[in-house]
mmJSON file of the N, C-alpha and C atoms, coordinates in Angstrom:
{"data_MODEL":{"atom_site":{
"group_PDB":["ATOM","ATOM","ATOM","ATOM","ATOM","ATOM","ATOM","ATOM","ATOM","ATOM","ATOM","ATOM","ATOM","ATOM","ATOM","ATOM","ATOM","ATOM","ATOM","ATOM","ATOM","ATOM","ATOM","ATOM","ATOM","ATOM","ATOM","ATOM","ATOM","ATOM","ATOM","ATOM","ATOM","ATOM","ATOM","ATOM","ATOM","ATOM","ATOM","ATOM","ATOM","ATOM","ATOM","ATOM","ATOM","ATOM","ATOM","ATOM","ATOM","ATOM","ATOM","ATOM","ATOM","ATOM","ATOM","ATOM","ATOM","ATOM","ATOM","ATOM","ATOM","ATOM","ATOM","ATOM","ATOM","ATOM","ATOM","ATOM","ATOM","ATOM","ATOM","ATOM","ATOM","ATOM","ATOM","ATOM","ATOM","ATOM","ATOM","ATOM","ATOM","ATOM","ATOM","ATOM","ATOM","ATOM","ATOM","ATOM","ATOM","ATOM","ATOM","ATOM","ATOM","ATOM","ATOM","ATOM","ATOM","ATOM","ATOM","ATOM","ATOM","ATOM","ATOM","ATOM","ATOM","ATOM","ATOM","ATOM","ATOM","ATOM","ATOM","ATOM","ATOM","ATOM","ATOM","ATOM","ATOM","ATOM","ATOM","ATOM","ATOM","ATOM","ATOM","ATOM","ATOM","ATOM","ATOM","ATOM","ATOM","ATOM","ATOM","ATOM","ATOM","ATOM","ATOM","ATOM","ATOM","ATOM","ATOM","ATOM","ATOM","ATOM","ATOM","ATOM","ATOM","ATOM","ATOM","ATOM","ATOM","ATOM","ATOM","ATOM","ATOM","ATOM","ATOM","ATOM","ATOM","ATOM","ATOM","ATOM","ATOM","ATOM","ATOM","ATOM","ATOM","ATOM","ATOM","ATOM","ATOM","ATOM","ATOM","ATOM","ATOM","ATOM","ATOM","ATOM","ATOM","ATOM","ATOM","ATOM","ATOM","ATOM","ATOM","ATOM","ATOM","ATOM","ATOM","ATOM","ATOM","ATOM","ATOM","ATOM","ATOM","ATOM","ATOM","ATOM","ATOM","ATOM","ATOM","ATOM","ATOM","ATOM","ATOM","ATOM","ATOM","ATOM","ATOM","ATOM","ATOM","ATOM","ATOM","ATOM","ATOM","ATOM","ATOM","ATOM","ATOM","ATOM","ATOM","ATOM","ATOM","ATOM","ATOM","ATOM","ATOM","ATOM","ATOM","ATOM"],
"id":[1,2,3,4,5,6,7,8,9,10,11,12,13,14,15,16,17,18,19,20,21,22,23,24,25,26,27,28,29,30,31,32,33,34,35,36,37,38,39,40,41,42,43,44,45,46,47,48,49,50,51,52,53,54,55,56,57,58,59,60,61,62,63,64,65,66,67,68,69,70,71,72,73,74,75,76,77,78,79,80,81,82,83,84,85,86,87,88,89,90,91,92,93,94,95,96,97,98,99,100,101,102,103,104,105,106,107,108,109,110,111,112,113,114,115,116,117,118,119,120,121,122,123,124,125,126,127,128,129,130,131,132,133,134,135,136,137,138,139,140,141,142,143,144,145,146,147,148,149,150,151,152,153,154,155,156,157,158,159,160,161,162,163,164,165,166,167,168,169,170,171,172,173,174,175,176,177,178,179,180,181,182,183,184,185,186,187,188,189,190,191,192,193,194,195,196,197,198,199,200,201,202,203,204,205,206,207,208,209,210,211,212,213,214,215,216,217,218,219,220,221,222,223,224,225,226,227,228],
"type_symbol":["N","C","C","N","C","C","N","C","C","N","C","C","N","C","C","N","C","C","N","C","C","N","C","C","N","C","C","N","C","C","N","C","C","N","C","C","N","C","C","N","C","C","N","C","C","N","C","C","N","C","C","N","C","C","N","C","C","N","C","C","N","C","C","N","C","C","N","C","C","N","C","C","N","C","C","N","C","C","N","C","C","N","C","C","N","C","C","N","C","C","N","C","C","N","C","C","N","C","C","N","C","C","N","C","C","N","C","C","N","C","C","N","C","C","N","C","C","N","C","C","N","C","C","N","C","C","N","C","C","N","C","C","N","C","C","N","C","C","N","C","C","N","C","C","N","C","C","N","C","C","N","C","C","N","C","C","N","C","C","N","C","C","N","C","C","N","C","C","N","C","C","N","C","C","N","C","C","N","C","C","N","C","C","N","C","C","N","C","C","N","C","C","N","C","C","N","C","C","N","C","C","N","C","C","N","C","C","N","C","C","N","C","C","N","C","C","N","C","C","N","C","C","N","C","C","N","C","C"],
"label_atom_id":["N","CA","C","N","CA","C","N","CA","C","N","CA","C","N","CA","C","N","CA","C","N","CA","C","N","CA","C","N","CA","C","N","CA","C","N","CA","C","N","CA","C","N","CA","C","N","CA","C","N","CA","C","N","CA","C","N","CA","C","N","CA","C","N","CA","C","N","CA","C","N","CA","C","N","CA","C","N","CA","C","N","CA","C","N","CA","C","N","CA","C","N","CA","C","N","CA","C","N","CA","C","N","CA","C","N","CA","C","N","CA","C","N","CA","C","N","CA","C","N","CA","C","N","CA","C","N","CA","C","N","CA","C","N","CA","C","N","CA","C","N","CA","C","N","CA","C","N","CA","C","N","CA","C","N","CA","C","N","CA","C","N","CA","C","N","CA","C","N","CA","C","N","CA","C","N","CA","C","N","CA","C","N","CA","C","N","CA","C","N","CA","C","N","CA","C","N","CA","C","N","CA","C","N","CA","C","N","CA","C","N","CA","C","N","CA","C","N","CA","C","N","CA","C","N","CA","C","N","CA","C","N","CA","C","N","CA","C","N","CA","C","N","CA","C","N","CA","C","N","CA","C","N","CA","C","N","CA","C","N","CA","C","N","CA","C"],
"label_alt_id":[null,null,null,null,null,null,null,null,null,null,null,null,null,null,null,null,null,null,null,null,null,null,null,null,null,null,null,null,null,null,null,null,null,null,null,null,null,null,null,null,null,null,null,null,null,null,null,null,null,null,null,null,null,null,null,null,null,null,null,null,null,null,null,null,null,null,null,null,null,null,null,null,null,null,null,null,null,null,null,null,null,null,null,null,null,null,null,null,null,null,null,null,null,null,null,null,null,null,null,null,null,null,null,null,null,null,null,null,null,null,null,null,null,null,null,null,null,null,null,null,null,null,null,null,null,null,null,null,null,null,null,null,null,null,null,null,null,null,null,null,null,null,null,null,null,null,null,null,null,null,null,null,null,null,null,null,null,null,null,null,null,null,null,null,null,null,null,null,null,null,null,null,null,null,null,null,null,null,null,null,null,null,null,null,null,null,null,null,null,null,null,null,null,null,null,null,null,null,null,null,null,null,null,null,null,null,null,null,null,null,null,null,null,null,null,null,null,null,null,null,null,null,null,null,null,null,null,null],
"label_comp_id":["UNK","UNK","UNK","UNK","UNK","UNK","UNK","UNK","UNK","UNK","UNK","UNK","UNK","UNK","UNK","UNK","UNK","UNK","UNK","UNK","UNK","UNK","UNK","UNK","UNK","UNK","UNK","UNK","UNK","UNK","UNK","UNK","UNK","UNK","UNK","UNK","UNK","UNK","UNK","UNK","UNK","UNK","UNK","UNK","UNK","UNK","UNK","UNK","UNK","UNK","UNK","UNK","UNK","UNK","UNK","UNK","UNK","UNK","UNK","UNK","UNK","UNK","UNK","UNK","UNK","UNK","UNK","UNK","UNK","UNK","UNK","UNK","UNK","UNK","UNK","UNK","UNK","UNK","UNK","UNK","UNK","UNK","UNK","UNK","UNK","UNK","UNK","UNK","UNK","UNK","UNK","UNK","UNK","UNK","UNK","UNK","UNK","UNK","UNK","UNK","UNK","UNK","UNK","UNK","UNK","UNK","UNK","UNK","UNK","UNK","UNK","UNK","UNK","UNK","UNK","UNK","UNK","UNK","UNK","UNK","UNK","UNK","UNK","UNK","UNK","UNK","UNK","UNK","UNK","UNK","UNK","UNK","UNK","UNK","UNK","UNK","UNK","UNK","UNK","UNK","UNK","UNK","UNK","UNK","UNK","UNK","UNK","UNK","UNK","UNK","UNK","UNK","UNK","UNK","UNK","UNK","UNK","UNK","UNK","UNK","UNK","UNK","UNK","UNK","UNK","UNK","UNK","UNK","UNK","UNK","UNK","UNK","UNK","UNK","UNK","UNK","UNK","UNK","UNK","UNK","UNK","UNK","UNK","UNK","UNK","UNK","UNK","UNK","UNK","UNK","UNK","UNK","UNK","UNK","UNK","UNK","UNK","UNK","UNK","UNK","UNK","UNK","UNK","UNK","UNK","UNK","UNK","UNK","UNK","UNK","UNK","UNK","UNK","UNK","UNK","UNK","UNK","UNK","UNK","UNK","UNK","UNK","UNK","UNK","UNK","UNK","UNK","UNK"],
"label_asym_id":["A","A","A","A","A","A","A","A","A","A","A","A","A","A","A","A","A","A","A","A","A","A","A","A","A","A","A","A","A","A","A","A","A","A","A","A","A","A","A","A","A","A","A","A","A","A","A","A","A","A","A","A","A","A","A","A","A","A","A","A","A","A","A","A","A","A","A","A","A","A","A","A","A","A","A","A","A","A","A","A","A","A","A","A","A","A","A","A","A","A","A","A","A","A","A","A","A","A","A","A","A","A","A","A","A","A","A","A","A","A","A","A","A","A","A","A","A","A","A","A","A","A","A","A","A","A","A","A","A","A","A","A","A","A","A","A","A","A","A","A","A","A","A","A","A","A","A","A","A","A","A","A","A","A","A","A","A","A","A","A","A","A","A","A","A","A","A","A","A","A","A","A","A","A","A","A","A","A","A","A","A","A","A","A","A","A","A","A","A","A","A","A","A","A","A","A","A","A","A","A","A","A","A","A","A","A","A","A","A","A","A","A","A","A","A","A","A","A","A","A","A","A","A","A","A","A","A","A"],
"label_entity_id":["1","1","1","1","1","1","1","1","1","1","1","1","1","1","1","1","1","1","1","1","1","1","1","1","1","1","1","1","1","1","1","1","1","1","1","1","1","1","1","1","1","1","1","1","1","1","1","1","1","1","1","1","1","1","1","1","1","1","1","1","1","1","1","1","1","1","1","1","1","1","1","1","1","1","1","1","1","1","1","1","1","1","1","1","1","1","1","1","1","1","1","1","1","1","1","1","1","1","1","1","1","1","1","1","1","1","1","1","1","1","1","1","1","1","1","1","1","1","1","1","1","1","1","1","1","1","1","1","1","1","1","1","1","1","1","1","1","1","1","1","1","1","1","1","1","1","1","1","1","1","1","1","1","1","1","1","1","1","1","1","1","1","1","1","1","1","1","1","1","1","1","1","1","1","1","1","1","1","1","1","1","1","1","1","1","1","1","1","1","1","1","1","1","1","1","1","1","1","1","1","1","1","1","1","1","1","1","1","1","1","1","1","1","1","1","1","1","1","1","1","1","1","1","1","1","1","1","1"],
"label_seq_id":[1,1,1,2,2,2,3,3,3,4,4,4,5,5,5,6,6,6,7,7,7,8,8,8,9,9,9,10,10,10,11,11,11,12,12,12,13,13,13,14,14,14,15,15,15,16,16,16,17,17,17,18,18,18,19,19,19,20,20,20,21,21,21,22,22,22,23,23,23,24,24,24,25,25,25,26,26,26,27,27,27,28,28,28,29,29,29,30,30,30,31,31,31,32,32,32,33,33,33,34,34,34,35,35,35,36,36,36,37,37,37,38,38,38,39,39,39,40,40,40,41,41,41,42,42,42,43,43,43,44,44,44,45,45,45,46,46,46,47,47,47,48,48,48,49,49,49,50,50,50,51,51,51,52,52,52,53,53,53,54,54,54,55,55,55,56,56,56,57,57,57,58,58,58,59,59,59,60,60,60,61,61,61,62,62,62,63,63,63,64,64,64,65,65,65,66,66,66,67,67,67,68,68,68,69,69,69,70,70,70,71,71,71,72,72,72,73,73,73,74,74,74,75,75,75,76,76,76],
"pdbx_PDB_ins_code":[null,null,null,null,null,null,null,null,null,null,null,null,null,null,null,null,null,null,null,null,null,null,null,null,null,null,null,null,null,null,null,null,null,null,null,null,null,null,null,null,null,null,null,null,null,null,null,null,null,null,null,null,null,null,null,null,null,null,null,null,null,null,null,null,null,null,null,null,null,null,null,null,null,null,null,null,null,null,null,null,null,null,null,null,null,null,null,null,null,null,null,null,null,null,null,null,null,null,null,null,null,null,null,null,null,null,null,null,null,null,null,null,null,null,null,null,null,null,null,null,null,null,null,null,null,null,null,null,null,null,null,null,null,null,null,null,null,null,null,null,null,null,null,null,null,null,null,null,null,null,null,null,null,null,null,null,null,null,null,null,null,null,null,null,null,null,null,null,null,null,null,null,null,null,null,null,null,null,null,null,null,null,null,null,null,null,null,null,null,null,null,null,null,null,null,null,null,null,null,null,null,null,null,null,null,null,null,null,null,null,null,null,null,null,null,null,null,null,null,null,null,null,null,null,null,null,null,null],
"Cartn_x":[109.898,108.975,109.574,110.328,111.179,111.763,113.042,113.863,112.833,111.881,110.651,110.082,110.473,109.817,108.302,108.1,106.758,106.219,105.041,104.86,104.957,104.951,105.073,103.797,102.861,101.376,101.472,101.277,101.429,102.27,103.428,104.23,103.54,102.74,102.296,101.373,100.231,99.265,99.354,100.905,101.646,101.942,102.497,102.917,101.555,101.068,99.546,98.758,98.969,98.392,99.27,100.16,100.977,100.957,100.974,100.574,99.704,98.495,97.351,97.282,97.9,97.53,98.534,99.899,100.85,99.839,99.479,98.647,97.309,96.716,95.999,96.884,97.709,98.17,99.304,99.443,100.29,98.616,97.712,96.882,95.905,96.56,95.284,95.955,97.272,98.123,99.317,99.511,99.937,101.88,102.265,103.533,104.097,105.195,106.411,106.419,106.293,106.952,106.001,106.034,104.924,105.679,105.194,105.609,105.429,105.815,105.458,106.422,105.835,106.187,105.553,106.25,105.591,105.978,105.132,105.385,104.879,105.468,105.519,105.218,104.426,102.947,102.59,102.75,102.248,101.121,100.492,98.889,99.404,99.964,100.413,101.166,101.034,101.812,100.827,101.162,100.586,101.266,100.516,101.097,100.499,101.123,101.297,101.325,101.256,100.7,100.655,101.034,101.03,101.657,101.189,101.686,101.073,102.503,101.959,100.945,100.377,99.676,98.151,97.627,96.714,95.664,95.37,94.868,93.399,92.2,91.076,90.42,90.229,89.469,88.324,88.528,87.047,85.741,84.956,83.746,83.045,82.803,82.21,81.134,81.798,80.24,79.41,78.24,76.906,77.119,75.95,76.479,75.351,76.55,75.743,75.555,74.366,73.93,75.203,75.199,75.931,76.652,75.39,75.228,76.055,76.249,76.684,75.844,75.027,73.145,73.369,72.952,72.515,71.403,71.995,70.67,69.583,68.28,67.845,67.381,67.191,66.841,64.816,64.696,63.602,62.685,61.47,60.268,60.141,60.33,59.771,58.799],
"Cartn_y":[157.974,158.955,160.362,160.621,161.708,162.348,161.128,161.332,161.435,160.944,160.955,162.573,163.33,164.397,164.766,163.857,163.572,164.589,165.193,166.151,165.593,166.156,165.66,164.933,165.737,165.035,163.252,163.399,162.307,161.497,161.681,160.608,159.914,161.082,160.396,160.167,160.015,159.115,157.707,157.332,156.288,155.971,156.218,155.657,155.013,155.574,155.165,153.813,154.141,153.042,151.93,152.019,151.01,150.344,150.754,150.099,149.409,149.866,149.554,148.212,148.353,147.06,145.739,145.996,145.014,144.808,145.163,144.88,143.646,143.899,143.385,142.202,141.955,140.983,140.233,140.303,139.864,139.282,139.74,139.253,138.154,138.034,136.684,135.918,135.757,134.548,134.138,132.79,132.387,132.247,132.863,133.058,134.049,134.15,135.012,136.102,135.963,136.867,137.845,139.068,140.04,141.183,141.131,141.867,143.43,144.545,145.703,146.548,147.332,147.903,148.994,150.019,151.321,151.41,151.789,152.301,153.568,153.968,155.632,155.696,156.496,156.86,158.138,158.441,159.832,160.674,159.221,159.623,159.402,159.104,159.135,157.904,157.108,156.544,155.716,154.217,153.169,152.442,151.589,150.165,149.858,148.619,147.184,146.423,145.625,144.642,143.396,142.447,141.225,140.387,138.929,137.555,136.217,135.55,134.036,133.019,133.606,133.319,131.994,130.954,131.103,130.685,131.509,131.934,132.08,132.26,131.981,133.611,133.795,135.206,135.16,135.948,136.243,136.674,136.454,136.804,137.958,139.425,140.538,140.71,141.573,141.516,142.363,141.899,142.166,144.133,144.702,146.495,146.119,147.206,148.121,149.181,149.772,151.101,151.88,153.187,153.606,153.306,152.794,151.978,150.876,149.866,148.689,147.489,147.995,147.096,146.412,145.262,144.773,145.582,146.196,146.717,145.621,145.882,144.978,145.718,144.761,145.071,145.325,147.389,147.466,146.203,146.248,145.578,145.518,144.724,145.49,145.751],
"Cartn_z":[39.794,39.275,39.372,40.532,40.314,39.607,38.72,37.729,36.227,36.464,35.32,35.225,36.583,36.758,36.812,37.653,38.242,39.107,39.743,40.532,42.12,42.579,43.985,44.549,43.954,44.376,44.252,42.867,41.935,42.451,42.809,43.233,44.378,45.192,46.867,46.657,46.035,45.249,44.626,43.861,43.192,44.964,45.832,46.696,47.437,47.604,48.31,47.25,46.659,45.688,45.447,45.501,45.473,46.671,48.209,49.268,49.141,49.007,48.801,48.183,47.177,45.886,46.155,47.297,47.532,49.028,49.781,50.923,50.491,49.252,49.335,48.269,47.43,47.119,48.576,49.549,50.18,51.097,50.664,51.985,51.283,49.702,49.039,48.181,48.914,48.106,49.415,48.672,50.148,49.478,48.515,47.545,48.234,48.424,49.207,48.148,46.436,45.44,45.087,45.23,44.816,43.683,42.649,42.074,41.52,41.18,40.902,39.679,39.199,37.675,37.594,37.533,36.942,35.579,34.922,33.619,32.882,32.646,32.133,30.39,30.558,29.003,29.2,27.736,27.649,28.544,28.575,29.351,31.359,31.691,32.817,33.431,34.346,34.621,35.272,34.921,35.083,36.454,36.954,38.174,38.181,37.952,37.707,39.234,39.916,40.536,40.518,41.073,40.48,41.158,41.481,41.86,41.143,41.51,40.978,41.801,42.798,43.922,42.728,43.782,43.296,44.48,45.121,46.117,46.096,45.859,45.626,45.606,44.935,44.954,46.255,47.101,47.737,47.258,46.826,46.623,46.82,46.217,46.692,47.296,48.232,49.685,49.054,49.556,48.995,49.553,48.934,48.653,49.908,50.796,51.856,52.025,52.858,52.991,54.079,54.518,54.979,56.532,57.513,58.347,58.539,57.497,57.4,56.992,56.883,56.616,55.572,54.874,53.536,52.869,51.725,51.028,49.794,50.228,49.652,48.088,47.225,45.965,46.092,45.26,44.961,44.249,44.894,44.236,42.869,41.85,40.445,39.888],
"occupancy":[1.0,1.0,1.0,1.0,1.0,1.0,1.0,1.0,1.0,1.0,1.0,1.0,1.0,1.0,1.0,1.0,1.0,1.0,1.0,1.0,1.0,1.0,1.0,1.0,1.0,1.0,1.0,1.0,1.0,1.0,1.0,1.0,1.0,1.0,1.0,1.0,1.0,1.0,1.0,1.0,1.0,1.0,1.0,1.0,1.0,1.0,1.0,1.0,1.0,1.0,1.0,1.0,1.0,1.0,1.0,1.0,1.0,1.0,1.0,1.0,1.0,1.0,1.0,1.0,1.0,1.0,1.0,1.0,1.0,1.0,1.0,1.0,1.0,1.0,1.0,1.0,1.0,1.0,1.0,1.0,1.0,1.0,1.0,1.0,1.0,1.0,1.0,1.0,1.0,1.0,1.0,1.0,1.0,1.0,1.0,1.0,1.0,1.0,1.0,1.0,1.0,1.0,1.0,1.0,1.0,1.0,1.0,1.0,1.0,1.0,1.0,1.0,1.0,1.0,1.0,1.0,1.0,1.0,1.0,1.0,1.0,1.0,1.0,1.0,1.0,1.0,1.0,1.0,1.0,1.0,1.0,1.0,1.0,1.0,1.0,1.0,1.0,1.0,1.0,1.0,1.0,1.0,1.0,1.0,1.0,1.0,1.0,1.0,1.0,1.0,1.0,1.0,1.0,1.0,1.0,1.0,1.0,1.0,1.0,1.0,1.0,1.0,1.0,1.0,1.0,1.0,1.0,1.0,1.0,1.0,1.0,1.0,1.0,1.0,1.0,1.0,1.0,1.0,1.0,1.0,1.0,1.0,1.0,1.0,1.0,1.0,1.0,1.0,1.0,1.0,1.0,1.0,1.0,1.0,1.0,1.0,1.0,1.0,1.0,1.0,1.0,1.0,1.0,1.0,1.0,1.0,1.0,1.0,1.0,1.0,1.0,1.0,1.0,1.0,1.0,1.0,1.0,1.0,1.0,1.0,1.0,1.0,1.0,1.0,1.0,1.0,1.0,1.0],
"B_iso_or_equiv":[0.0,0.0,0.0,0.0,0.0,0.0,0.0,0.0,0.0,0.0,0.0,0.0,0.0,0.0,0.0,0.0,0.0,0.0,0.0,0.0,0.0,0.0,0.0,0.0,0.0,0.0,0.0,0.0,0.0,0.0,0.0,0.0,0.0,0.0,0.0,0.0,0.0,0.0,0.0,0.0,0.0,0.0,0.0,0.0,0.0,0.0,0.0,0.0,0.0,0.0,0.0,0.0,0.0,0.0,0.0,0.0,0.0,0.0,0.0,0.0,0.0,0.0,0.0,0.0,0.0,0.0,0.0,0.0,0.0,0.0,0.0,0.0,0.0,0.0,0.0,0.0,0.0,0.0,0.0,0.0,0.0,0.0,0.0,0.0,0.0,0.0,0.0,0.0,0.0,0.0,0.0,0.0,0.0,0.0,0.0,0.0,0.0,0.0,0.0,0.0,0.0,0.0,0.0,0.0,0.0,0.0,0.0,0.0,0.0,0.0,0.0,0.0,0.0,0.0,0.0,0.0,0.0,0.0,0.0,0.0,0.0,0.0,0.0,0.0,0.0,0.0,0.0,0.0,0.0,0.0,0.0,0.0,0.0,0.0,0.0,0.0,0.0,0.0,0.0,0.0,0.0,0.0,0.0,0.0,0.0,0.0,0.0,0.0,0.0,0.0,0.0,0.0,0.0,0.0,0.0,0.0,0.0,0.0,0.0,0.0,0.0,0.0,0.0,0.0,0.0,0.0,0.0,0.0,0.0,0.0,0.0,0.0,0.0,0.0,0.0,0.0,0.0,0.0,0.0,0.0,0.0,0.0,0.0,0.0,0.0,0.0,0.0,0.0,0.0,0.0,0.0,0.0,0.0,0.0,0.0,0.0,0.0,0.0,0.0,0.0,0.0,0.0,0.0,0.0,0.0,0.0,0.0,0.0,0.0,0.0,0.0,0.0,0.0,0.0,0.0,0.0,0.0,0.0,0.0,0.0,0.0,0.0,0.0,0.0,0.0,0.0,0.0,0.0],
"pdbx_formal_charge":[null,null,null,null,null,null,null,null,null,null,null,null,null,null,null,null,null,null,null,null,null,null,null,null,null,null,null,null,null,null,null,null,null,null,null,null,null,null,null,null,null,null,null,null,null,null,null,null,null,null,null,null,null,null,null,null,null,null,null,null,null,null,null,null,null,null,null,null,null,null,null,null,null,null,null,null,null,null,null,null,null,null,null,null,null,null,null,null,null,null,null,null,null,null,null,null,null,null,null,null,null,null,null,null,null,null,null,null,null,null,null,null,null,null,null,null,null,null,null,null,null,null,null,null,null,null,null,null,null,null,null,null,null,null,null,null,null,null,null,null,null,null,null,null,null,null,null,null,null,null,null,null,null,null,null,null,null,null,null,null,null,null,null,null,null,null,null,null,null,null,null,null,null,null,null,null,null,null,null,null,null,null,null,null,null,null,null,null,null,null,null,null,null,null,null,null,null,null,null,null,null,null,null,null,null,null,null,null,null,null,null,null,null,null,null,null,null,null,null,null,null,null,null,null,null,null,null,null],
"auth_seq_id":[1,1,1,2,2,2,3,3,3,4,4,4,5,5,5,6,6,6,7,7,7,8,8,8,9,9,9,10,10,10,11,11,11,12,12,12,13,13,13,14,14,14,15,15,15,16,16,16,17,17,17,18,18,18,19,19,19,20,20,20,21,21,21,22,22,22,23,23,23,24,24,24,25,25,25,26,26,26,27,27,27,28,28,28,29,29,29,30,30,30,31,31,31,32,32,32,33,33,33,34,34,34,35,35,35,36,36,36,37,37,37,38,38,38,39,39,39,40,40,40,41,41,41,42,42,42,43,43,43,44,44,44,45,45,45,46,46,46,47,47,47,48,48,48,49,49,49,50,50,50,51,51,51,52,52,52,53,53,53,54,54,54,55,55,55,56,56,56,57,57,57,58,58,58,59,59,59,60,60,60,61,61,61,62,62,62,63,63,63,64,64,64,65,65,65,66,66,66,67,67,67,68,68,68,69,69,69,70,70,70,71,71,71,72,72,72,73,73,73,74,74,74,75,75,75,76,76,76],
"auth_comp_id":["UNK","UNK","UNK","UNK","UNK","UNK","UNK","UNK","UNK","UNK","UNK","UNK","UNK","UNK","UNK","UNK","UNK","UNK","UNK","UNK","UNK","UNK","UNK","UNK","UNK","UNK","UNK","UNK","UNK","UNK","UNK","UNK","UNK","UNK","UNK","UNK","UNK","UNK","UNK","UNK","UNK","UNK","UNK","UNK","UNK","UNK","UNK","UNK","UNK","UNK","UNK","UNK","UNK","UNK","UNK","UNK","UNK","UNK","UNK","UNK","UNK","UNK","UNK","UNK","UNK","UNK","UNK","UNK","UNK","UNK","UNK","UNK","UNK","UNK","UNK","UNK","UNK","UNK","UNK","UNK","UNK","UNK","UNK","UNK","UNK","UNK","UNK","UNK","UNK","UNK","UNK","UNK","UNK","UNK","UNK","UNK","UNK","UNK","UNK","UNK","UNK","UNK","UNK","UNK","UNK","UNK","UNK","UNK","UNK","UNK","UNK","UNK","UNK","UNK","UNK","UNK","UNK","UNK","UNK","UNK","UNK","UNK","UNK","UNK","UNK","UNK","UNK","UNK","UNK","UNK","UNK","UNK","UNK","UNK","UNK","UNK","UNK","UNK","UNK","UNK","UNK","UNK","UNK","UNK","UNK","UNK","UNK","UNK","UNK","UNK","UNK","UNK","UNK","UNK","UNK","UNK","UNK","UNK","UNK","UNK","UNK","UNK","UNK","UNK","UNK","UNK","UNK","UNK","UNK","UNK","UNK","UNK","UNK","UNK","UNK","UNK","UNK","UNK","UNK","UNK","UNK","UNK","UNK","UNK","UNK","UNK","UNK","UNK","UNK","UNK","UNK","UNK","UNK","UNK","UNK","UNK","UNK","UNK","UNK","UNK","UNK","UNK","UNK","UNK","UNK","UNK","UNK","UNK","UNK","UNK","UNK","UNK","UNK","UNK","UNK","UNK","UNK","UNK","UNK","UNK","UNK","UNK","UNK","UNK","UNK","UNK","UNK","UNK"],
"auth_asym_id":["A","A","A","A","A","A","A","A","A","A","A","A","A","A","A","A","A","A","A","A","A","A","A","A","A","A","A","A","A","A","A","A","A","A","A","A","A","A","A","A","A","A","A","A","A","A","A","A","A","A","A","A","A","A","A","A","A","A","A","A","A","A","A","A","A","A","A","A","A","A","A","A","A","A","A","A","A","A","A","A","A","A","A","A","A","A","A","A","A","A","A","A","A","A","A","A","A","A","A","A","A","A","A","A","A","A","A","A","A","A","A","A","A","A","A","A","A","A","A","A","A","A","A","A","A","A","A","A","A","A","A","A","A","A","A","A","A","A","A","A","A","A","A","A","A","A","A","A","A","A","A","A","A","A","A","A","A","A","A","A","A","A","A","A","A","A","A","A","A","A","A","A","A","A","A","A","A","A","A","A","A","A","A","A","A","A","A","A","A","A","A","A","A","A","A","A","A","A","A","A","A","A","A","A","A","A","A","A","A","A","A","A","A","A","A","A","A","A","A","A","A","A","A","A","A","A","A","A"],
"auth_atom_id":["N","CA","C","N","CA","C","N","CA","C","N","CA","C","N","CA","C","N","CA","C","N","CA","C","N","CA","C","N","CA","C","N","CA","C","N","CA","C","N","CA","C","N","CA","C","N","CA","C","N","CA","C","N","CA","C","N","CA","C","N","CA","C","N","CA","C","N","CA","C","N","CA","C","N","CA","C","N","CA","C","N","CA","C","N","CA","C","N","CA","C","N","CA","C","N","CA","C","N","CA","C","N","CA","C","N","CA","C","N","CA","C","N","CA","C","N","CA","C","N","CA","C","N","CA","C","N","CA","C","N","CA","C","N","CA","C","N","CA","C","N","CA","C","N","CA","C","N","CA","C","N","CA","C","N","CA","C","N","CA","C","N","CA","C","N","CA","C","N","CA","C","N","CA","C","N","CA","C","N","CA","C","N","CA","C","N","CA","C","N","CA","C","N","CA","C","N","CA","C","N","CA","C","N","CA","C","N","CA","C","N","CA","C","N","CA","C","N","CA","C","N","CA","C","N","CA","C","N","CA","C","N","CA","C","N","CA","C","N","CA","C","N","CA","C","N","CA","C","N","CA","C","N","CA","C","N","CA","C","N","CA","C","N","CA","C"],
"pdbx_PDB_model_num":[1,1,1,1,1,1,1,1,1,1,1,1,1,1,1,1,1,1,1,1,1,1,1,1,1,1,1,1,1,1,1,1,1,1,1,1,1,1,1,1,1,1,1,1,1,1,1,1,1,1,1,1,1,1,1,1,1,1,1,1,1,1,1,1,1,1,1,1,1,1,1,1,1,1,1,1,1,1,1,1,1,1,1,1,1,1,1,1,1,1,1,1,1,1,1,1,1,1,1,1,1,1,1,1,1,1,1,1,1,1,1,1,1,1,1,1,1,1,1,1,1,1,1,1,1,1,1,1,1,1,1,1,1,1,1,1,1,1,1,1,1,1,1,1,1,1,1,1,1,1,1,1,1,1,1,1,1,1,1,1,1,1,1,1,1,1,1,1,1,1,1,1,1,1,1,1,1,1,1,1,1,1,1,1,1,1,1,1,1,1,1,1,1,1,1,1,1,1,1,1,1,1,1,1,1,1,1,1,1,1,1,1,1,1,1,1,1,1,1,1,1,1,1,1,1,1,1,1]
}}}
């Protein structure tokens, strides 16, 4: 991203996110190969992410309040 002439911000944002997204692919496939790709667009700069894993998606936890609580759904 450098040689792309990227801002400095931006780059440490791409770095953070990129942790982020190999952390959670190394933690829901049980495949050694994780893959990553930046790609560069007018509109900014994309990553990519990715394994041949087939690992089972976890299921999204139900939305909690700030606490940690289950929030329940208004009456209708």
């Amino acid at each position: 991203m450098r040689a792309w002439g990227e801002p400095a911000e931006r780059i440490e944002a791409a770095a953070l996110i990129v942790t982020e997204l190999v952390t959670n692919a190394v933690q829901h496939t049980r495949t050694r190969r994780i893959r990553c790709r930046l790609l560069r667009s007018a509109d900014g700069v994309r990553i990519c992410v990715w394994n041949r894993g087939r690992a089972r998606i976890p299921a999204p936890a139900c939305p909690a309040d700030p606490a940690g609580l289950p929030v329940e759904a208004a009456p209708a």
